[in-house]
N, C-alpha and C positions, 0 to 999 in steps of 0.2 A: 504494500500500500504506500502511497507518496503521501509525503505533508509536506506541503508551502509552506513556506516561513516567507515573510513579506515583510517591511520595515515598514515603517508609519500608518497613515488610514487609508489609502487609497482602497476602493472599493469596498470598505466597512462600515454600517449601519449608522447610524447614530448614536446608537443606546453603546454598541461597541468601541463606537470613538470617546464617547463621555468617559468610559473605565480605564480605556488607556489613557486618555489624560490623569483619570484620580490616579489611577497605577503608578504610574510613573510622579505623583505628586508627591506619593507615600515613602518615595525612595529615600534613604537620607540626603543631604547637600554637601556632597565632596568640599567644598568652602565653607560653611558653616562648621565640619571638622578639621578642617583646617584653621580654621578660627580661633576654636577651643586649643588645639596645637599651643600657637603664638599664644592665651592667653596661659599656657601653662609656662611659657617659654619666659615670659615676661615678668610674669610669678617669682619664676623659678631665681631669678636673677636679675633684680629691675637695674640693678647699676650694669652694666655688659651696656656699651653703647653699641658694638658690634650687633649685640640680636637688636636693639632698637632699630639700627641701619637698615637691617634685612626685613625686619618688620616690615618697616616703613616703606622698604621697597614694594615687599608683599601688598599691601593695602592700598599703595594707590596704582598697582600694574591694572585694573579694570577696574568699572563701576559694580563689576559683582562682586568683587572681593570687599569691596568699602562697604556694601552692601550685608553681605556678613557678616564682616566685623560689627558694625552694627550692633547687630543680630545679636551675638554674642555677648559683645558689650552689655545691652542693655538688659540680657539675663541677667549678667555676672553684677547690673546695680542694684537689679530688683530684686538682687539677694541679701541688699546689704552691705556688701562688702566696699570699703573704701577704695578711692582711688590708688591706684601706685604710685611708683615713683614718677613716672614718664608720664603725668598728669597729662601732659600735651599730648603726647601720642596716643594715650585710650580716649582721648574724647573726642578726636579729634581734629580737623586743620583749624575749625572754627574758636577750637582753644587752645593754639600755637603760640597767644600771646601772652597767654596766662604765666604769672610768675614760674620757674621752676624751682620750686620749693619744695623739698623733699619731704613727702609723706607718708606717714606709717603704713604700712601694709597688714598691719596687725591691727585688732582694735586693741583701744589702750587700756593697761590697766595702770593700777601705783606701785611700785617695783614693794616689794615686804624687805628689803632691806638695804645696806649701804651696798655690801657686798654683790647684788643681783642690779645696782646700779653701775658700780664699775664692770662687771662682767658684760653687761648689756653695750657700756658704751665702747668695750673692746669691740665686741660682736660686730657694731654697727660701724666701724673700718672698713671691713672687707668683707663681700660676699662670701656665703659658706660655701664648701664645694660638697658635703655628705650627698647622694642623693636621696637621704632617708630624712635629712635635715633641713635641703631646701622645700623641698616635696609634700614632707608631711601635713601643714597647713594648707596648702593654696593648691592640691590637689583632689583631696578631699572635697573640694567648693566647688571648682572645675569641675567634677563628676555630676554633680548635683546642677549646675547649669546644662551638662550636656542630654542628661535625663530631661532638663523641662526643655529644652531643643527639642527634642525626640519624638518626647511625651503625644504631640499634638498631634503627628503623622500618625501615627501608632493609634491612638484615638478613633481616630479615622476609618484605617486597617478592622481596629471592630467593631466600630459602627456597620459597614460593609459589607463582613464577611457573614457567611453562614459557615463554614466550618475553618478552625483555625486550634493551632498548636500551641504552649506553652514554651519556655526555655527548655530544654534538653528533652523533650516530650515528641514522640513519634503519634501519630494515627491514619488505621486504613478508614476508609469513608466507601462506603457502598452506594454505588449513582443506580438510580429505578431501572437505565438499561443495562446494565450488567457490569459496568465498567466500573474500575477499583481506584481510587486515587488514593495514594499511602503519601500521607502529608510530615514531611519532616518538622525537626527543630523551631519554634518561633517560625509557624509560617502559615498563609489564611488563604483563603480562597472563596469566590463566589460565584455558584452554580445557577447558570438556566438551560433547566433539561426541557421546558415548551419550547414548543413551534417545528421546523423545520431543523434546525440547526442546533444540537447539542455544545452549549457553550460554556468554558470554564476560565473565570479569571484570576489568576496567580497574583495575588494582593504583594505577599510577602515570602521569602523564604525559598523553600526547595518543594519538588513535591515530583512524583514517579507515579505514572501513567500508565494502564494497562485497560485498553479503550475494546470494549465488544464492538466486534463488525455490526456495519449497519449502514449496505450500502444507499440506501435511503436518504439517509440524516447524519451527514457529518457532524465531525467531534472538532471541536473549535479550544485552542486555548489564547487566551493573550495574557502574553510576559511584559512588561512594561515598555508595552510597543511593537515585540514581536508577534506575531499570529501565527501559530502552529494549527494547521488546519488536517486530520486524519479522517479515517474509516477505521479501520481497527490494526493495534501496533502497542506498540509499550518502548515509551522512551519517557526521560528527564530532563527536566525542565527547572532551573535554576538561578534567582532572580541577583543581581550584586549591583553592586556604586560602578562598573566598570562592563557592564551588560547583560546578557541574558546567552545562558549556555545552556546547550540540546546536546544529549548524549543518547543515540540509539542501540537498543537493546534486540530489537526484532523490528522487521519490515523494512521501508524505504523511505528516504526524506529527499525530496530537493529544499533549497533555501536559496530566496531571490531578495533583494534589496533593492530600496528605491534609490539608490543611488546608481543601478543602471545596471548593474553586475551580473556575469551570467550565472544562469541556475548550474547551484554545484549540488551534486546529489549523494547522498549520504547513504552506505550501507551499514548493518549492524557493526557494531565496533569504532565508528567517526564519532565525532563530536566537531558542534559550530558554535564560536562563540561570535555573538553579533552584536557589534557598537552599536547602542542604540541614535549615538549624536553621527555617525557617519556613514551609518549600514555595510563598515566594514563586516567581511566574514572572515575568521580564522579556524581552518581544521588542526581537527587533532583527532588521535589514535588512543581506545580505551578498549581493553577488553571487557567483552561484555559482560563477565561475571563481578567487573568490578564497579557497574552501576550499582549507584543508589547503597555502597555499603554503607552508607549512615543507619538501613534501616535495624541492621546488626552490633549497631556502637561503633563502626569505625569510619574514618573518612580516608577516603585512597588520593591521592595527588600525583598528578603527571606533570613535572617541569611546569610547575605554579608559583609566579610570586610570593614571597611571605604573606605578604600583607594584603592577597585578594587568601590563601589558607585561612588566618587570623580571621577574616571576616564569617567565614563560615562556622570556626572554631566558637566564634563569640554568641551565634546561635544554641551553643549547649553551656555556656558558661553563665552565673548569673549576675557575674562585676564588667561592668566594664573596661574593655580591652584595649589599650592601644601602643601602637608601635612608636620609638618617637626619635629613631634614628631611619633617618628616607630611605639609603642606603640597604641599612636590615629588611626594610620593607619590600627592596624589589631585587631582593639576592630569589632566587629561583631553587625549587624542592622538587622533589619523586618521594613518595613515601606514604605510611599507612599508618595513622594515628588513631590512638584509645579516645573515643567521644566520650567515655563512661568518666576520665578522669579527665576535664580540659587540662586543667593545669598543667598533667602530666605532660599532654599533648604538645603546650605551647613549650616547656623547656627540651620537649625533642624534637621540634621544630627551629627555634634558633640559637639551641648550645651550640651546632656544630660549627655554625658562622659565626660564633662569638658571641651570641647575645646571651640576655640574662631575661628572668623573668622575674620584676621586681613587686611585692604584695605590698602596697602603698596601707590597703583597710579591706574587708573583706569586700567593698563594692570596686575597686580599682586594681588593675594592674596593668604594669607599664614595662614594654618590652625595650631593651635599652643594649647599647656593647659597653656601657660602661661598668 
């Protein structure tokens, strides 16, 4: 059996284009976590005129990124938390002129004694370099902004969905015509089995597909943008910040983009991943018994980014996860990791490269080579 895979809406209903816009609405914001980045980055070490530089650079390369920062910004006040030191820079070109005056970072209290006053004023010399020591305060705060970033997408996701997964939580879902969707980790879906056309939309997450024949009434899926359209097959379907990857298990796939490209067709054992901003396709080779092993606690990777693994990984973990050297992020893996224990997961994923897996509080951890 063939499934299309198509980029954008061309010849898609209405109701079907309304969901890939929210689909893809639900995505997280590559910039918006980048955001958060810089504001741990900043945190982290407000005196560094070096990351100010880079910052600054960051923030005004597009009106998206200003736009984010923003965004973030204005979580990280409606939490409370005081200005830093680079007063000018988080607020800012509008408050470039504003004295710089160096501001606590901490709220204040009255030091309890002489001794925690000279120690204090050593402190305030020179940036510490612990990362347990810069970290511990303004990381914590940071997680709790990126949560209410998040939050509101995610809201959405189940307002939306009729069937949807928890963190590290699998489920198969039984469709009226016989077809099985076994929905992974953190991930939602919403079904219309009336009319003509069996249609399922992938909200969030992963989710494996085993469609009863029916040549009547096509099986329709949209991945945030993509349209995988079948008769009966069993393949995976996997939504990320970086596109939408089809991995088949039985049958036949072509995949077309509106960007002009011609139909490359897919036998069991291919994999397409498809930019959703460019309708690039890229193949890859996957044995087919190695679809979908999330549904067994493990996750397989063939020559994957750290940091598109990580993303998956974060799906069975319940802190938030993130990478915070770029470099670590796009060293490349092959390998088969424990879902049952992330943790374990992520220090076998970048001991080998150097990295570390650092527990900031039981809602954070931060993958580092330091």
């Amino acid at each position: 059996m063939n499934i299309s895979v198509s980029m954008g809406h061309q010849g898609a209903t209405a109701g079907m284009t309304s969901r890939q816009e929210s689909s893809k609405d639900n995505q997280p914001d590559p910039l918006v976590e980048e955001a958060i980045d810089w504001l741990l980055r900043l945190k982290d070490d407000p005196c560094d005129a070096e990351v100010s530089r880079q910052f600054d650079a960051w923030r005004t390369c597009s009106p998206a990124h200003a736009r984010a920062w923003e965004k973030a910004d204005k979580v990280w006040r409606l939490m409370g938390e005081v200005p830093p030191v680079h007063v000018q820079v988080w607020a800012g070109p509008e408050a470039s002129t504003a004295p710089q005056t160096p501001v606590s970072t901490a709220h204040p209290r009255r030091p309890s004694s002489t001794r925690e006053v000279a120690r204090t004023g050593r402190e305030g010399m020179r940036p510490t370099r612990s990362w347990q020591k810069r970290l511990a305060g303004g990381c914590a705060i940071a997680a709790l902004g990126l949560f209410a970033l998040v939050a509101g997408p995610d809201l959405l996701v189940r307002l939306e969905a009729d069937h949807m997964t928890r963190t590290g939580e699998s489920r198969v879902v039984q469709l009226d015509d016989g077809s099985t969707i076994t929905l992974g980790a953190h991930s939602a879906i919403a079904a219309h089995m009336e009319g003509p056309v069996r249609r399922i939309t992938l909200l969030s997450g992963e989710a494996l597909f085993d469609v009863a024949h029916d040549a009547n009434r096509p099986f329709e899926v949209d991945a945030g943008g993509v349209a995988v359209r079948v008769l009966g097959t069993v393949f995976d379907v996997r939504l990320s910040t970086t596109g939408t990857m089809v991995e088949l298990a039985r049958g036949a796939v072509s995949v077309t983009s509106d960007a002009g490209s011609a139909d490359t067709r897919l036998t069991p054992g291919e994999t397409a991943m498809v930019d959703p901003r460019t309708g690039a396709v890229e193949m890859g080779q996957i044995s087919p018994q190695d679809i979908a092993t999330w549904r067994e606690g493990r996750l397989f990777v063939n020559d994957a980014p750290i940091g598109a693994v990580v993303e998956q990984i974060q799906r069975y973990h319940p802190a938030w996860i993130r990478v915070m050297d770029s470099g670590l992020a796009t060293e490349r893996v092959t390998g088969l990791y424990d879902l049952s224990d992330p943790d374990r997961a992520l220090r076998a994923l970048v001991q080998p490269h150097g990295g570390q897996v650092r527990t900031i509080s039981p809602y954070l951890r931060l993958l580092t080579r330091e």
